[in-house]
N, C-alpha and C positions, 0 to 999 in steps of 0.2 A: 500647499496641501499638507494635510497632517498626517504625520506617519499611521500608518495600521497598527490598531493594538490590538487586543481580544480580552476584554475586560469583561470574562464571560461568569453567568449567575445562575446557577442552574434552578428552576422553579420549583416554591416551596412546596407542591404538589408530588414531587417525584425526588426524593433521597436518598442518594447512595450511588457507588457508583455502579453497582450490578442493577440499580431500577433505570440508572440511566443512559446504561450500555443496551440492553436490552428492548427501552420501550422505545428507545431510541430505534432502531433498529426491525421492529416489528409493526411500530404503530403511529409514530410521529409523520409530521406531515413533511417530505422531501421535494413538491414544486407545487408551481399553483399552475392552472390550468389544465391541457394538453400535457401526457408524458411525453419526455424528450424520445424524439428518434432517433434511429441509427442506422448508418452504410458500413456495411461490413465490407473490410478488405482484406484481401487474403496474401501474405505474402508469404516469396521462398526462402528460410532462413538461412545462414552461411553453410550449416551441415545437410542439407538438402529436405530438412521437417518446412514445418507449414508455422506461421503464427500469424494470428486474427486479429486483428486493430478494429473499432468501430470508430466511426469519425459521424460524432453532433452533425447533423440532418434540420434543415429547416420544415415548416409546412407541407414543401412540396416534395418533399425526399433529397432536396438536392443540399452539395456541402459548399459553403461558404468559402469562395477562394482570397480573398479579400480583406479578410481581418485582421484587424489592427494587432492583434494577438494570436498567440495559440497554447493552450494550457492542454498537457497530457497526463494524463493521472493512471498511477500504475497501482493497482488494487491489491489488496490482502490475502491471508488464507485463504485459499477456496473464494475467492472473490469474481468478479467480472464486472460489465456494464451496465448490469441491473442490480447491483448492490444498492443499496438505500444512500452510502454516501457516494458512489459513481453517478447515482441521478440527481445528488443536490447538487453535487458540482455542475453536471450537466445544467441543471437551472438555472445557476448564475453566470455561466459560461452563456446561455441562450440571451439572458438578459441585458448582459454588458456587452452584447455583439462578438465575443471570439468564438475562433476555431477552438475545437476541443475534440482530443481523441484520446481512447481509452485500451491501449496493446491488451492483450491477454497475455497472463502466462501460460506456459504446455500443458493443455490440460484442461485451462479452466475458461471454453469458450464455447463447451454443448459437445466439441468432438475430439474423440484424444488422440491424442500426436503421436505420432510415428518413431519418431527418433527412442534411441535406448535410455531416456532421460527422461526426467520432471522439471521440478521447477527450485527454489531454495533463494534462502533470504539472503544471501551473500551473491547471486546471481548477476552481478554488477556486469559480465562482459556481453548479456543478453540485452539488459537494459542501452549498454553505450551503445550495440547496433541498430536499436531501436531508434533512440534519439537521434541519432546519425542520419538515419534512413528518412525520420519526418524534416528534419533542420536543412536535408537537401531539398526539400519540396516545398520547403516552409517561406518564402517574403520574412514574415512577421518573426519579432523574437517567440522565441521558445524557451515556455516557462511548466516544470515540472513538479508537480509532486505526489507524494508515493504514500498511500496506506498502510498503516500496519507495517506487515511484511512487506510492500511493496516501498514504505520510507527508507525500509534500512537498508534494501539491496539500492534502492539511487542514491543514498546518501556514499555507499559504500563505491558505486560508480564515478561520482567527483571525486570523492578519495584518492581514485587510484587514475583518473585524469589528470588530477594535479592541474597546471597553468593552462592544459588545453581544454579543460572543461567548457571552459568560454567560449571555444570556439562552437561549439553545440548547443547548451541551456546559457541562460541569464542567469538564473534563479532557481533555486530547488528548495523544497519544504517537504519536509516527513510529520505526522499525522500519527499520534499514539503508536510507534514504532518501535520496537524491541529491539532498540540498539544495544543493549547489554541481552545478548540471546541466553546465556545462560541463568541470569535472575528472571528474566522472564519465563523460561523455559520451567523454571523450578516453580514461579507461581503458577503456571498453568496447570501445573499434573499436582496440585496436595488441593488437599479439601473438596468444597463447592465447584471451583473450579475447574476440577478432573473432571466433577462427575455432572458439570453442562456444556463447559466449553469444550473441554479435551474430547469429551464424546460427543459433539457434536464438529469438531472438525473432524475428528476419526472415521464417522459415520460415510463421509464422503470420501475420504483419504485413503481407506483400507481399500473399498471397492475399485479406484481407479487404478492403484497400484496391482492389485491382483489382472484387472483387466493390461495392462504393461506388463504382465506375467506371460501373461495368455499371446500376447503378440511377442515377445522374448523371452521361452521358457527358459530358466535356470538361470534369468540374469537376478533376481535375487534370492536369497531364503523365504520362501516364501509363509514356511509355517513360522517362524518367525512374526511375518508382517502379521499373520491371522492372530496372533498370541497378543500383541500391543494394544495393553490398555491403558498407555500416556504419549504423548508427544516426543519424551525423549525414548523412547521403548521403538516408537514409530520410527521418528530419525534417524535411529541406530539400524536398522532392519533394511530401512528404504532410502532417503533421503542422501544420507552420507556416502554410502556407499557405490550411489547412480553420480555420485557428481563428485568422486575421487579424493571422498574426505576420509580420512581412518576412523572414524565413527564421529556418536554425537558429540561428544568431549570437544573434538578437531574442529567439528563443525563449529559450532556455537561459539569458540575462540577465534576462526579463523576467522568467521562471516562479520562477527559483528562489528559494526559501526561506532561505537561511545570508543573506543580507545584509540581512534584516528579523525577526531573531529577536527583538531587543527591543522589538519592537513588539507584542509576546504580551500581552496582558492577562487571559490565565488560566495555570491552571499547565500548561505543554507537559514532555513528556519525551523526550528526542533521546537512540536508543539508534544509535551504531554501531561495528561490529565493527572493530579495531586491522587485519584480515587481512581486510576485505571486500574480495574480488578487484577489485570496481571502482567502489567507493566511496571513495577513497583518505581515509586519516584523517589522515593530514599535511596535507591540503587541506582539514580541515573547522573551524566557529571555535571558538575555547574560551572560557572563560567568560567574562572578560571583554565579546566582542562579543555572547553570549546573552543576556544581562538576568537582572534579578532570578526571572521565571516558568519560567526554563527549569530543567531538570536534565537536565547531562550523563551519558549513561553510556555510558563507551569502556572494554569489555572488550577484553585483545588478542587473542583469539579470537572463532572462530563464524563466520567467513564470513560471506557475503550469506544473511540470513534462514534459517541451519543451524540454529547451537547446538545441535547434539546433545552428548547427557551418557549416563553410564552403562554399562555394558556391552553388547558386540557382542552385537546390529545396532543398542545406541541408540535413545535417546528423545528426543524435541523438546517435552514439555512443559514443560519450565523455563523457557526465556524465557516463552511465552504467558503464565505463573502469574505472574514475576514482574513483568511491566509488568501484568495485570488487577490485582496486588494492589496497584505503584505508583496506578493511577486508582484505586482502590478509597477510598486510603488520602486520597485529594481529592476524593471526591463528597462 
């Protein structure tokens, strides 16, 4: 069989990578048929809070004990299980017969958690309990990967695994991921990009964190948080501060993942788009500072987590298909 590549083209109908991020995301087509279902599972985390796993559902509601596989995808900003890329994955997960489950972060599963804390891209020892927790239930290898924000905290989990990573995942793959948080941090709050993406994760972000006010007053500034109109504004206020960083500076240095990629001791796959509007790819490393476990893939297309292909209105299965078949191709 021939390795997976993603020799991906984005259609001459949609240019750019903010038409490709967006229409992606709004309007292309994510499965065919029936949408995927899901069994929600509720478990008790090591501090006594709650976190929400959905686990792929066939027909009949029921989950597949049996497969040959099981891929877990740990989702973005403000993400969950009905993101547009949490349901293509879901599709090709349906297709090729595996188990698929989809954790949530604190926060981002319809109800908000308990504990004095959120969620954050360096978040790797939430991730390792997760995987943990499915890899004892799991037969089948367990193959990961992480969206966005959800790349760089798994990535940043093998990292700090080291040789026992194996003993948990196979394989792990990050997805337009901000492993350098501070270049990305800085595209996301100048220009265009403040003023759709930054206000548009804010828009959800300010309100939850005041509602974590409201169950623990005085754990942070709160006219602070009300005042942040960028992500590192945000960070500084809320973010850093709940998860024992000295601010965003600390954060963004300590979290991110591009300055410890060779410290992978499985095989990792770092895909990001040449045009992700604020993921900049001039700022991200290349092979040589990845290591031997990594494989690069920089298409100049796709946008932040688009990749749509094919004829108007577009499909977004291609990427999902080809990183599932990259991990496939290493379980």
């Amino acid at each position: 069989m021939q390795p997976h590549r993603f020799d991906y083209q984005p259609p001459p109908w949609l240019p750019g990578g903010n038409a490709q991020t967006i229409w992606a995301a709004l309007h292309a087509r994510r499965f065919d048929g029936e949408p995927p279902r899901f069994v929600r599972e509720r478990w008790t985390a090591p501090d006594g809070d709650f976190v929400d796993v959905d686990h792929l559902a066939d027909a009949s509601g029921q989950v597949a004990p049996q497969a040959p596989r099981r891929l877990v995808l740990f989702h973005g900003l403000e993400g969950s299980s009905a993101s547009p890329y949490a349901q293509a994955f879901a599709a090709v997960a349906r297709a090729w017969g595996w188990a698929y489950s989809v954790p949530h972060f604190r926060g981002c599963s319809g109800e908000l958690n308990h504990a004095p804390r959120a969620y954050h891209s360096g978040d790797y020892e939430e991730i390792g309990w997760i995987l943990q927790r499915l890899r004892a239930t799991s037969p089948q290898p367990l193959l990961a990967v992480g969206i966005s924000l959800g790349g760089n905290a798994l990535l940043r989990w093998a990292q700090e695994a080291g040789d026992s990573a194996a003993a948990t995942a196979t394989a792990v793959a990050s997805v337009c991921s901000p492993i350098d948080l501070a270049s990305a941090g800085r595209a996301i709050d100048r220009g265009f990009n403040r003023r759709v993406y930054a206000r548009m994760f804010l828009s959800t972000m300010v309100p939850k964190a005041f509602a974590k006010w409201q169950q623990h007053p005085g754990l942070f500034d709160r006219e602070r948080v009300a005042a942040a109109r960028t992500i590192y504004a945000f960070d500084d206020a809320f973010t850093a501060p709940l998860h024992g960083f000295k601010g965003t500076d600390d954060y963004w240095q300590r979290a991110s993942a591009a300055p410890h990629l060779a410290r992978l001791r499985i095989p990792a796959l770092v895909l990001n788009a040449g045009n992700d509007p604020f993921v900049p790819a001039h700022e991200l490393p290349g092979a040589q500072q990845a290591g031997p476990k990594v494989t690069l893939w920089r298409p100049a297309g796709g946008g932040h987590v688009g990749f749509p292909h094919g004829g108007f209105p577009g499909r977004v299965q291609q990427m999902p298909e080809a990183v599932a078949g990259w991990l496939a191709d290493h379980a």
